[in-house]
C-alpha positions, 0 to 999 in steps of 0.5 A, spaced: 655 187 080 653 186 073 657 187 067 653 193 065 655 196 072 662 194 073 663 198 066 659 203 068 665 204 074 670 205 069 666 211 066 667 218 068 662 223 064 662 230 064 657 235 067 657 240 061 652 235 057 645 233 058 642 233 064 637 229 064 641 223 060 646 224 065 641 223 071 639 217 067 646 214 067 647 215 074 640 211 075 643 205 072 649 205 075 652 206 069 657 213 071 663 212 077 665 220 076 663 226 074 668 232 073 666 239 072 660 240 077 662 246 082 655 248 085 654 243 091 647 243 091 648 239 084 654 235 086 649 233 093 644 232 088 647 227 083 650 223 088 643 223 092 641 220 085 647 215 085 646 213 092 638 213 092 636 211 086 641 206 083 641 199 085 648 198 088 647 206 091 655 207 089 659 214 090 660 218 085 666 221 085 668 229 083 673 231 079 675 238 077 682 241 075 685 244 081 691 245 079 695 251 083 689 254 086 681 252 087 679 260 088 685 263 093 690 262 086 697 261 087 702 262 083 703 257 077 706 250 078 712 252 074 712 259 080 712 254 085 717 250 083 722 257 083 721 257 091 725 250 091 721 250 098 717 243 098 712 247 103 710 252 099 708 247 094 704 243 099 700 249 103 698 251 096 695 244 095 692 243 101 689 250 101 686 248 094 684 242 097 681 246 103 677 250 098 675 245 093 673 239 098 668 244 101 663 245 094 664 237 093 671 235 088 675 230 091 680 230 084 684 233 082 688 233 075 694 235 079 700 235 079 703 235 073 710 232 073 713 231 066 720 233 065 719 240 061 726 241 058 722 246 052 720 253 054 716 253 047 711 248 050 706 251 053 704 246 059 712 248 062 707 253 066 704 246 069 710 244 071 715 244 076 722 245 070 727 241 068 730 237 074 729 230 076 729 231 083 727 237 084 720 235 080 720 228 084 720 233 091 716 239 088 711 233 086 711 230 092 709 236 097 703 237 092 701 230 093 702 231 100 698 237 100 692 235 096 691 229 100 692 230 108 693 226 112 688 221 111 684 220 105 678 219 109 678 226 111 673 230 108 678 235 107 682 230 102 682 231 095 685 226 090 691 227 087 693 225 080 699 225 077 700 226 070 702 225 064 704 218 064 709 218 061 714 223 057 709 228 055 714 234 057 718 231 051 713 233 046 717 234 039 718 241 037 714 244 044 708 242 040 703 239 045 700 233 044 706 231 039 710 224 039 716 223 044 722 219 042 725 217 049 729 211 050 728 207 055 733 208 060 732 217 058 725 215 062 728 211 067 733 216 069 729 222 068 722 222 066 720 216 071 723 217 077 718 223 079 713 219 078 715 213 083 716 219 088 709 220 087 707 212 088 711 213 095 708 219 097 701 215 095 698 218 089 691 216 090 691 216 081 695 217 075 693 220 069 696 217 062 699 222 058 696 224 050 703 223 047 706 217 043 712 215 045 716 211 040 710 209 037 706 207 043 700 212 045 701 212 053 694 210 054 695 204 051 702 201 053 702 196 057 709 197 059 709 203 062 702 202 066 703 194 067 710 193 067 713 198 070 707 203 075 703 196 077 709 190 078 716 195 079 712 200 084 707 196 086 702 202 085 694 200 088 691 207 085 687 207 078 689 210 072 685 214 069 685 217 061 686 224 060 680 227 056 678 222 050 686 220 050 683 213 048 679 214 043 685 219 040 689 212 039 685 212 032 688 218 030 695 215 032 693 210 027 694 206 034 687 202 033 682 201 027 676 204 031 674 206 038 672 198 039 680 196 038 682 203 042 677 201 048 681 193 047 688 196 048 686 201 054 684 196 058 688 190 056 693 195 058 691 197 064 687 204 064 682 203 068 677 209 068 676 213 061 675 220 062 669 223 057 670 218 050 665 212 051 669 208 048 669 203 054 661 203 054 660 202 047 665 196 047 668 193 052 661 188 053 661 186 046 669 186 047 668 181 052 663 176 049 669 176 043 674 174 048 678 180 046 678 183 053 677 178 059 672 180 065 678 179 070 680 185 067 675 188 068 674 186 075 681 188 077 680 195 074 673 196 078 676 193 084 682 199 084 677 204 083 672 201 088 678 201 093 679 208 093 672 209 093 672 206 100 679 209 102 676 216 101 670 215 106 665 216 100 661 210 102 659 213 109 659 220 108 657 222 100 654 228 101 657 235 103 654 241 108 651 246 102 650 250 108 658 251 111 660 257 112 665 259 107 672 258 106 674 261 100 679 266 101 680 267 108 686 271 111 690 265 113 689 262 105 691 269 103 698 270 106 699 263 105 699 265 098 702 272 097 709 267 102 709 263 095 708 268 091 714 272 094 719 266 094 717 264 087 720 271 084 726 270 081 731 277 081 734 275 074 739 283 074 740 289 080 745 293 077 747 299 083 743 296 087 737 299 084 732 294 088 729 294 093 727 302 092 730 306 096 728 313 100 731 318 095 725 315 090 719 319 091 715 319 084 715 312 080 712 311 073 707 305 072 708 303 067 707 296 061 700 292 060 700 287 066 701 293 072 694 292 073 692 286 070 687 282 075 685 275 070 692 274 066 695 274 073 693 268 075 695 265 070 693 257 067 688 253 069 684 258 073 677 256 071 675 258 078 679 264 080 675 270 080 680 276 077 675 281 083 679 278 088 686 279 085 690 284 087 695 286 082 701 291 084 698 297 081 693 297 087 698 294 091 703 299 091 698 305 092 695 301 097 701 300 101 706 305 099 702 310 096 704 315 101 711 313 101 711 315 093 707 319 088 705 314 083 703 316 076 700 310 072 701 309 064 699 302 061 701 304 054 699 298 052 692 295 053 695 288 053 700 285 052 700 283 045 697 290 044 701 293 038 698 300 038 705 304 040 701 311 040 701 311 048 708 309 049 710 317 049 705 317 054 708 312 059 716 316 056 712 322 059 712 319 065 718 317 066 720 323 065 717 325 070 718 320 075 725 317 079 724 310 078 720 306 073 716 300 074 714 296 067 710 291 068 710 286 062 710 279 060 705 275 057 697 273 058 695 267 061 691 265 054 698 265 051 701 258 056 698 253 059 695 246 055 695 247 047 698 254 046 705 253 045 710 258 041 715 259 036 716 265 038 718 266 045 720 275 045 715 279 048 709 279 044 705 287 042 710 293 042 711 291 049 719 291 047 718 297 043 716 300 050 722 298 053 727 300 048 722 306 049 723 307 057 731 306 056 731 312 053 728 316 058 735 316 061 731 314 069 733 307 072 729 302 069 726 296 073 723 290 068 718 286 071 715 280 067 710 276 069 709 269 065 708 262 064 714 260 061 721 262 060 722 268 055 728 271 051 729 277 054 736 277 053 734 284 050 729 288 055 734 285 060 740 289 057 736 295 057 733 294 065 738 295 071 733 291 074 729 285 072 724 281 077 721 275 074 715 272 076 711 267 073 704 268 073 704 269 082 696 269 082 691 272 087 696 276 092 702 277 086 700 284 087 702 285 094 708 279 094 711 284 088 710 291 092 714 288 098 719 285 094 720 292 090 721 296 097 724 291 101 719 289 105 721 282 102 727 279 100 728 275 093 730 268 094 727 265 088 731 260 083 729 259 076 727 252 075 728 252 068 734 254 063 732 261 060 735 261 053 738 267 050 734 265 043 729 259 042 734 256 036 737 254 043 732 250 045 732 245 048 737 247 053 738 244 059 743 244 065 744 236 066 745 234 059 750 230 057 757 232 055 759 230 048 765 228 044 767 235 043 764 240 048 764 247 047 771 251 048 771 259 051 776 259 046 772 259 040 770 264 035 763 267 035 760 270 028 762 277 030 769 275 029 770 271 024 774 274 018 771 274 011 774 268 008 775 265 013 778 257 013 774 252 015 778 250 022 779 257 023 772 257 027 773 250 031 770 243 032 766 244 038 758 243 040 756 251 040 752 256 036 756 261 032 750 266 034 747 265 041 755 262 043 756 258 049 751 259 055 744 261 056 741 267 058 740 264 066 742 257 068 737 253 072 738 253 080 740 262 078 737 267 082 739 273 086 738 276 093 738 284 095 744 281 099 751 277 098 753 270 100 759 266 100 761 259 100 767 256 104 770 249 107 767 245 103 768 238 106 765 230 106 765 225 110 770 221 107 774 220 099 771 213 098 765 210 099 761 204 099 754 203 095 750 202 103 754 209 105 751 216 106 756 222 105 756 227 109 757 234 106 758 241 109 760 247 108 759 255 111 755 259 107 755 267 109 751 273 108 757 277 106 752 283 104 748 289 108 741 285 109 737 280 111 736 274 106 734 267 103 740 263 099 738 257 096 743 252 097 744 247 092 748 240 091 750 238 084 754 231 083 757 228 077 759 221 075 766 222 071 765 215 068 760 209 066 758 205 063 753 210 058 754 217 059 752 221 064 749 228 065 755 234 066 751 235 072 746 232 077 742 237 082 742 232 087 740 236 095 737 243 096 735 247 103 734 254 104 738 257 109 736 265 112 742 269 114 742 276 117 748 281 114 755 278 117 752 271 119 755 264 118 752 257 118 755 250 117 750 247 112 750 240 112 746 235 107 745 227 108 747 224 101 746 215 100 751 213 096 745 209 093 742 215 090 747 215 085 745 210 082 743 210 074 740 206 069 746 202 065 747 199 060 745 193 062 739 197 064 740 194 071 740 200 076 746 200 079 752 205 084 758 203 078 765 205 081 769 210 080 771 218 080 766 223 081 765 231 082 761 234 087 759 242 088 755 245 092 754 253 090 748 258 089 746 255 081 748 250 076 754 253 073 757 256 080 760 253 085 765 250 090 767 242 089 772 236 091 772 229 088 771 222 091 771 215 090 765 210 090 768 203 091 765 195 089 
């Protein structure tokens, strides 16, 4: 290979610009991807371009972000994650996979596994929460997915996991802003998804737009070299986020491109998505001895090898004549099980869910009830709002002749402030047995660069609420978002609230049935819900202070004018928002009951090479047919630095009918226990430790034991 084709390589280009220079680019060798091109006939025809009329005839590879859907759409990343089911996590990605592959993109920019511990970043939506471990295996069965089996297959797609590394920290959930993370917090939490990842066998990673401590992503060495390449081995290739590299002038990381395109490579970036800083520079770069060419070969190499893996060589072209599978009734049921694990019941008082027969009129209410497009939610370039079926189609479609539904949106869109409908949407309330309000938020207002300040309901949509309690008939609240939304208000006002983050193409159907019963809510939030956004960030497994918050102190309402100082307490709370969030990580409810008994494990002292053994009963103490998700929760009372109060450490789901009991059991190495010291060894240290198993992270049933040298 020349030098010329070697960079060339390690260019990915965009088929939105010029068509004729991009064929001319592609003719020289000059192009190694392309993203954004769907249409088959152009995919086959620029790699026919590639292939035919280059010298060395090398594969194009098309990307495209595929990230919760191709055109069947699942529910949002951060929704599938609610599911805690790996396997729904994986259908969903093979299905896209499956779509996607057939119009030829073999990568995808997914998943995106940063630790998202702030609901006012609006990428939360791409991402599975605020857990370690639950990320590591959410992210893995997504990989798993996309992939297949083999990367040879034609059904196949790349995954690429993204952002390496932190991004999810972004100060004051602003995207793309600077993270302060401490190596050992990125070691003990914000890496290990994606070593699960290299285990899993990403093909690629994607470096993230953040600095971190001063050091652009795409540009640190330690992370891509250090760590991804010399600790876990990784044979993939990394990639640039879109103009990452060139941003590093803006950081005032670099000088000028030149300078940017020398730190990314020396770094180990080994394709640049769309800045051409690589082009431009790394040839001159070269003869200066700023870059050597063994970097350049050991990045052509990794993509090259991936190349090879994926059959690219032998079959790069697709059948344009295919018979379609878009939207077949296997990918749709697929989608409409993940839509209806991944919804949370937050709130059922008097069992007002799932409706009941003595309900015969119901009030459709709020501005998502029949909301095709904002349904689908974040990054669903391909989607098609004519195949989504939203819950107001759903429910005349399924239950229509079960009630009479009478349908007042009252408000056009969820930031709509027009209240001059409500009284329309109060007078059907009126009328009806039940309300139905649909709200949330649209999907413009999550997903990369739209972050908030302000987490409320947007419009009059809690005008709307206020409004609808007052009719005086049960009032169910449905939500249907992309991140955590402080609803401690509309909460208080509903007797029910059903919490479904964007749910994709069959969210209507997943909704209707799980309002009538036809299903039974099993979802679990994947992340804190605050009561304020002053709260955030807040998470479940943050560490304990000098002076943790007491149920004992003195919250504003209380406090006596004049007040002495000592008189409110020396504690870690807000005086306002008090002690708690509005729902705990690992919280969701069920239309039936569960209780947790005989907690047992193995032994009360182990070694770092032992395995314990944790069972217990779990029992459906209620009147139906229902899905728990159990959860294992371990604390490390003592180290050598300060450890989280609580760590989610094991998950299943375990159906039960009404009555039934089983023994659950979990396999937990001892070895998993282990942390970054403050040596910064990763070792199991010796001593007490908690272990609770329990339906989320603040409830539960536990016993202590020991780890020994």
């Amino acid at each position: 290979m020349t030098l010329e084709e070697k960079i060339g390589q390690m260019n990915q280009i965009s088929s939105y610009g010029n068509l004729e220079e991009m064929s001319r680019l592609i003719k020289k060798g000059e192009v190694g991807s392309i993203l954004n091109e769907i249409d088959p006939v152009r995919v086959n025809a620029l790699q026919r371009l590639a292939i035919e009329e280059s010298r060395l005839g090398i594969p194009l590879l098309i990307a495209r972000d595929v990230i919760h859907g191709f055109k069947t759409i699942f529910p949002i990343p951060l929704g599938q994650a609610a599911s805690f089911n790996p396997q729904i996590a994986e259908d969903g990605a093979r299905v896209a996979a499956i779509e996607a592959t057939s119009v030829g993109v073999r990568w995808t920019f997914a998943p995106m596994i940063d630790i998202s511990r702030d609901a006012r970043w609006g990428r939360i939506a791409e991402s599975c929460g605020e857990d370690t471990y639950l990320t590591s295996v959410m992210g893995a069965a997504m990989i798993k997915g996309f992939q297949g089996d083999s990367l040879n297959d034609p059904t196949s797609m790349l995954a690429c996991a993204k952002h390496f590394v932190g991004y999810g920290a972004a100060e004051g959930g602003r995207d793309y802003n600077s993270t302060h993370i401490t190596e050992r917090e990125l070691r003990n939490v914000y890496l290990p998804p994606f070593e699960a990842a290299t285990k899993q066998g990403a093909a690629t990673f994607m470096t993230s737009f953040n600095d971190n401590d001063g050091i652009p992503s795409s540009g640190n060495p330690f992370i891509l070299k250090t760590v991804l390449r010399n600790e876990w081995g990784f044979k993939g290739f990394v990639v640039s986020d879109w103009a990452s590299i060139k941003e590093m002038v803006n950081h005032g990381f670099c000088a000028d491109d030149k300078d940017a395109a020398m730190k990314a490579v020396n770094a180990g970036v080994d394709m640049e998505m769309v800045s051409y800083t690589y082009m431009n520079n790394l040839k001159d770069l070269i003869k200066e001895g700023k870059v050597s060419e063994k970097a350049i070969d050991d990045a052509v190499r990794n993509i090259l090898r991936i190349k090879f893996r994926m059959g690219l060589f032998d079959k790069p072209y697709i059948n344009e004549k295919a018979t379609s599978v878009m939207y077949t009734p296997e990918n749709l049921a697929k989608a409409k099980e993940a839509a209806v694990q991944s919804a949370i019941l937050l709130k059922n008082d008097k069992n007002t869910l799932p409706i009941n027969a003595s309900v015969r009129t119901i009030a459709v209410v709020g501005p998502m009830a029949d909301a095709p497009y904002e349904q689908m939610g974040t990054w669903t370039f391909d989607g098609e709002k004519t195949k989504t079926q939203t819950p107001l189609q759903a429910l005349k479609q399924f239950y229509g002749d079960k009630v009479k539904i009478i349908y007042e949106p009252a408000l056009a869109f969820t930031r709509d402030k027009n209240t001059a409908n409500i009284a329309k949407a109060v007078n059907a309330a009126a009328n009806a047995d039940l309300v139905l309000a649909f709200v949330g938020e649209e999907a413009i207002l999550s997903g990369e660069a739209h972050s908030l300040a302000d987490l409320h309901l947007k419009g009059a949509q809690t005008t709307l609420i206020e409004a609808l309690a007052k009719a005086g008939k049960p009032l169910v609240t449905i939500v249907m978002a992309g991140r955590p939304l402080t609803i401690e208000k509309e909460t208080q006002l509903s007797n029910s609230v059903l919490y479904s983050f964007h749910p994709g193409t069959m969210g209507g159907p997943a909704i209707a049935d799980l309002l009538f019963g036809k299903s039974v809510p099993s979802g679990k939030t994947p992340v804190t819900f605050p009561k304020e956004v002053g709260q955030i960030p807040i998470y479940y497994n943050h560490n304990n202070t000098g002076r943790p918050a007491s149920r004992h102190e003195t919250l504003l309402d209380s406090i006596p004018v004049e007040a002495g100082q000592t008189s409110l307490g020396c504690t870690s709370f807000y005086l306002d928002a008090g002690f708690d969030p509005l729902f705990p990580f690992g919280y969701g409810l069920s239309y039936t009951t569960f209780q947790y008994s005989n907690l047992k494990i193995s032994s009360k002292e182990f070694v770092p090479k032992d395995e314990i053994t944790v069972t217990f009963d779990l029992k459906n103490t209620g009147n139906s047919e229902g899905t728990e998700v159990a959860q294992l929760y371990v604390r490390d009372k003592v180290g050598s630095v300060v450890r989280p109060v609580k760590e989610l450490k094991r998950f299943t789901r375990v159906t039960l009918k009404p009555g039934e009991t089983k023994n659950v059991s979990f396999k937990l190495p001892v070895e998993e226990l282990a942390f970054w010291n403050i040596d910064m060894n990763r070792v199991v240290e010796p001593g007490e430790f908690t272990l609770w198993v329990g339906t989320n992270s603040q409830e539960g049933i536990s016993v202590d034991f020991k780890v020994k040298d």
